[in-house]
N, C-alpha and C positions, 0 to 999 in steps of 0.2 A: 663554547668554552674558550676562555679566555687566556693569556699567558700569567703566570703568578709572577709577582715582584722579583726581580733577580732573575727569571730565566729566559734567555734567546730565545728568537723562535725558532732554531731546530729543534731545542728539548723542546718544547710545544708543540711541537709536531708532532714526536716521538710518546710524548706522553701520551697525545688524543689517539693518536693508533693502536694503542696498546689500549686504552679504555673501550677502542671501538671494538677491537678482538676479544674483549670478556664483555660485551656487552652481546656479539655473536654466539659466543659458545653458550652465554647464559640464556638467552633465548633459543640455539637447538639443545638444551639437556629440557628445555619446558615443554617442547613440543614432542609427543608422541611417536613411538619410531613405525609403528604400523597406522596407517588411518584405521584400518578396521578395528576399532579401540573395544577390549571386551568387555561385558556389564559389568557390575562390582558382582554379581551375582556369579559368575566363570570367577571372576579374580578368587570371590571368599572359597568359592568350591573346589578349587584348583591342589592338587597335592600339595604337600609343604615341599619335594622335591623340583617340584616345577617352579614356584613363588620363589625359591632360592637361586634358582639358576636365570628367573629375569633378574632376580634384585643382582647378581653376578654381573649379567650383562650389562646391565644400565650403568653401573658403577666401569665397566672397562668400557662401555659406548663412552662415559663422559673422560675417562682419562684419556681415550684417542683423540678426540675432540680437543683437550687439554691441549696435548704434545704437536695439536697440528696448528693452533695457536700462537702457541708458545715458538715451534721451528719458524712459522709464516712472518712473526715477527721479526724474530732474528734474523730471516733473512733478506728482508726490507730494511732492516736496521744496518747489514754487513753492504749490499747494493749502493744505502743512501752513504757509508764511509768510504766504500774502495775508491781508490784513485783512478784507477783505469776502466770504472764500468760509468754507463753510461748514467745522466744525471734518470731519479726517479719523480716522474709528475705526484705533488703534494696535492691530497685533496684538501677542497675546502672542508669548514665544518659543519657536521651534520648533526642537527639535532636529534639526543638520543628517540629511539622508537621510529624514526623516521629513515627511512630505504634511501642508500647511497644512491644517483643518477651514473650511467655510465661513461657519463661526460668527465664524473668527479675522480673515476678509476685511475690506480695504476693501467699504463696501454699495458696491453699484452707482448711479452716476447717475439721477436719476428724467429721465424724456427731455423737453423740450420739447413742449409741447403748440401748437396755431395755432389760432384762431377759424376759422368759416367764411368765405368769399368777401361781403362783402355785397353785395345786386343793385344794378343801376346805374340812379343814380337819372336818371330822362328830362330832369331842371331842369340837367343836365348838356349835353346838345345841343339849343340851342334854335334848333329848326326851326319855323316859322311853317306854317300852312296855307294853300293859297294854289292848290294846283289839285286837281279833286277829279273822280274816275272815277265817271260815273253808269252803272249796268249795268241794262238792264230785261231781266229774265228771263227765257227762251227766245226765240222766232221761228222765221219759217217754217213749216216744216212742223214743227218742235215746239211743240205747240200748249201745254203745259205742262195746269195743269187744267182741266176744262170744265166749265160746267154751264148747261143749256140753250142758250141764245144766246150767253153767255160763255166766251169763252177766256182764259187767263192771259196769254199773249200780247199781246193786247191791251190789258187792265188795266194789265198791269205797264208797255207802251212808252208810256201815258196819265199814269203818274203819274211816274212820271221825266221826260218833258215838260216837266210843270211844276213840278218838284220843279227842273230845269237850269231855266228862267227865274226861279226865289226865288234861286238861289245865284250866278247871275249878274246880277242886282240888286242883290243883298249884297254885291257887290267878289268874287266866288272864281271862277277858272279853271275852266269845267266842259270835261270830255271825255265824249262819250257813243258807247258801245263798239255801238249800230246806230242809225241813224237812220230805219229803218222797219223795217217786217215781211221781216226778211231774215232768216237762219241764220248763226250764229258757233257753231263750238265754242269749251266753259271754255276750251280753249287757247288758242284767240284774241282771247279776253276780256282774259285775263290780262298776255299776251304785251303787248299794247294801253297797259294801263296802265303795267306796267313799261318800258315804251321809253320811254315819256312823262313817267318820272320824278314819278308822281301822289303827293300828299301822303295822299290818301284815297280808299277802293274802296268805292262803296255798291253792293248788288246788291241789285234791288226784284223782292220774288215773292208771290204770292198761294198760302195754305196751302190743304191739302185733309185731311180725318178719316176715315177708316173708322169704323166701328162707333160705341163707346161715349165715345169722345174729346170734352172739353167744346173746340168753337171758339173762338178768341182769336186776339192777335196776340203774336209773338214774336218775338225778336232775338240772331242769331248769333255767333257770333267762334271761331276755329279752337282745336279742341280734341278728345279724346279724348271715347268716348261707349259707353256698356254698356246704354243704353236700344234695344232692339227698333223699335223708332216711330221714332226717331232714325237709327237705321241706317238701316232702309228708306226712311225720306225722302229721306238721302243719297245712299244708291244711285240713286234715280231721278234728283235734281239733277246727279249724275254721270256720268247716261249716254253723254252727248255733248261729254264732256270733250279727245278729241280727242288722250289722253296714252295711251302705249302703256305694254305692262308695264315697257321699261326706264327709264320713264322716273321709274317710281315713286320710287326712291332717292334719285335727285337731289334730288326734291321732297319727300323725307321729313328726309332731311339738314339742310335751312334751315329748318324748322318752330321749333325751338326756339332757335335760333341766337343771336338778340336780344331785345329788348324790346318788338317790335310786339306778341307777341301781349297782353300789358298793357294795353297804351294802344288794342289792338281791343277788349278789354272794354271797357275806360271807355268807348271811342267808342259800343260797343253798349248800353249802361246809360245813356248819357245819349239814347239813340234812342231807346229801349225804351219810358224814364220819358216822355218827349214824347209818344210816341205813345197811349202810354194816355191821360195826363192830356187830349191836346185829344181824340181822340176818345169818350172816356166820356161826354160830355152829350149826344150824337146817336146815339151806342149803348149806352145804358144795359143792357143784357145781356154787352156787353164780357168780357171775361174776359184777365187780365194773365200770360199764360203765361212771361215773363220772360224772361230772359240765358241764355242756353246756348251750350253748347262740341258743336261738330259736324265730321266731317270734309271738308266741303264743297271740289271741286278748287281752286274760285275763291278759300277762303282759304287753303288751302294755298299754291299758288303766289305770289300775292299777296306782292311784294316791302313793300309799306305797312301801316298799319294799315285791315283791312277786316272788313267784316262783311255778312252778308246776312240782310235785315228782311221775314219772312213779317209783310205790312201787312194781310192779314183773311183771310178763311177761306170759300171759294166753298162748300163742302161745308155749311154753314148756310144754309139760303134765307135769314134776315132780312139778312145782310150781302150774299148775293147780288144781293137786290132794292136794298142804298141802292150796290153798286156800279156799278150800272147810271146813279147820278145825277152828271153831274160836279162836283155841290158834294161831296159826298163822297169824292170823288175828290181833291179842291181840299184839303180838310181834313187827308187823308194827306199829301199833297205836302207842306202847312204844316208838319206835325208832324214829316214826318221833317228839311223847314231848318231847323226851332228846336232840334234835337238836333245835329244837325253841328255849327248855329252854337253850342251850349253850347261841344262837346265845343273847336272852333275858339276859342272867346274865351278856354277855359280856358290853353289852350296860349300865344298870344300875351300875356295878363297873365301868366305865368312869363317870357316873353322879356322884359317890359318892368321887372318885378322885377331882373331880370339884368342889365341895362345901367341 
């Protein structure tokens, strides 16, 4: 097809695509919409309600057909005018009956792309610290670990003691999930703080090492774990967790849900750092096992940001014998208020920035 007397070749352009559009549509309204095409002998047999409702169809198959035409054009036509979009490839021409090549095609659109989600930064809700769950580890008849005259039990309801008189000197809300040698299952640990709407979950235990393990002190926050040593620690911290099998899902569900477990590192990292630094001049053998990520019940369910801080290692006689003194005792308690209270002042100078 050639251009008529008097017209440019963008109407010549415009004309042959428009010819080639009803030369589409007029070849799909010829072609049959089912292959399975029925005799004449079903068509003449066919109720007069059924022969109405194809001739219905065929008659709105070809208007859609029409209007998809008819928009397609136009909007090859608005493409080929706008100023700002990109120029469109002109095919050449094709002779009627004859298949366009894909060479001759408009290219295709390149699709939109999206950046990822970014994480939500915490200077967004500015929640203050201000009541803080102290949990001392086992009781009753779980004695947690022993060695010789010492239980864990006991250590650990000693130093949350006084770890709850430093943080309620300091102005912080304490709740402490026993107030003596009693028995609570993690479930009721947890249950505890979350009714109570607690800002912070500290959970104080005394480690123990098989074999060849160097002792130290270490600091929790909930996470995934492919260490052996790790697992089996958890399982035992988990024995007496108090949660049945169905209730695993529930509790597996809110794990990642927000941004506590974030701000449980940081909470854990600014413990961890305390803890070393004040205790390395009275146990110079010390050893800084660091931040780790465990499945532990108590931080799984744990509505807050929490962590639980193995503060020495009874399975070492030298840390067993300075736990026996309660300056030593005095010393963890110190170490683990001056981490909270980092992790606490960092929070409230972001609220005070904010307002």
């Amino acid at each position: 097809m050639t251009a008529k007397d008097g017209e440019d070749t963008a109407t010549a352009n415009r004309r042959q695509r428009r010819h080639m559009l009803r030369a589409a549509v007029a070849d799909n309204m010829a072609k049959p919409r089912d292959p399975r095409v029925r005799s004449k002998h079903a068509r003449a047999t066919a109720p007069a309600s059924t022969r109405a409702a194809g001739k219905r169809g065929t008659i709105l198959a070809g208007i859609a057909l029409s209007l998809v035409a008819v928009t397609a054009g136009a909007l090859m036509l608005r493409r080929e005018a706008g100023p700002d979009m990109a120029p469109v490839a002109t095919p050449s021409p094709v002779a009627p009956g004859v298949a366009a090549s894909s060479s001759s095609l408009p290219s295709p659109a390149v699709p939109q792309t999206f950046e990822a989600p970014a994480a939500v930064d915490r200077s967004v809700f500015p929640l203050a610290v201000r009541r803080v769950v102290v949990d001392a580890g086992h009781g009753g008849a779980d004695h947690g670990a022993s060695a010789s005259d010492l239980a864990e039990k006991d250590i650990t309801f000693d130093i949350a003691t006084r770890l709850q008189q430093r943080l309620e000197d300091g102005g912080f809300e304490v709740l402490m999930t026993r107030e003596g040698d009693h028995h609570l299952s993690l479930r009721e640990r947890v249950q505890m703080a979350n009714a109570n709407h607690a800002d912070l979950f500290i959970s104080v235990h005394v480690n123990w090492f098989d074999g060849t393990s160097v002792p130290g002190i270490e600091t929790y926050y909930l996470g995934a774990t492919e260490d052996p040593e790790l697992m089996a620690l958890a399982q035992r911290e988990n024995r007496e967790s108090g949660y049945s099998l169905g209730d695993l899902r529930q509790l597996l569900d809110g794990v990642y849900a927000d941004f506590r477990q974030d701000e449980s590192r940081r909470l854990a990292g600014k413990v961890q750092r305390s803890l070393y630094r004040s205790l390395l001049p009275v146990s110079p053998e010390l050893r800084d096992r660091g931040v780790k990520t465990a499945p532990f019940v108590v931080l799984v369910a744990t509505e807050m940001p929490a962590i639980l801080a193995e503060v020495s290692c009874l399975s070492d006689r030298r840390e067993a014998e300075r736990l026996k003194r309660p300056r030593y005792r005095d010393h963890i308690a110190e170490a683990l208020f001056e981490g909270i209270r980092a992790y606490a002042r960092d929070i409230n100078q972001t609220i005070e920035k904010g307002t």
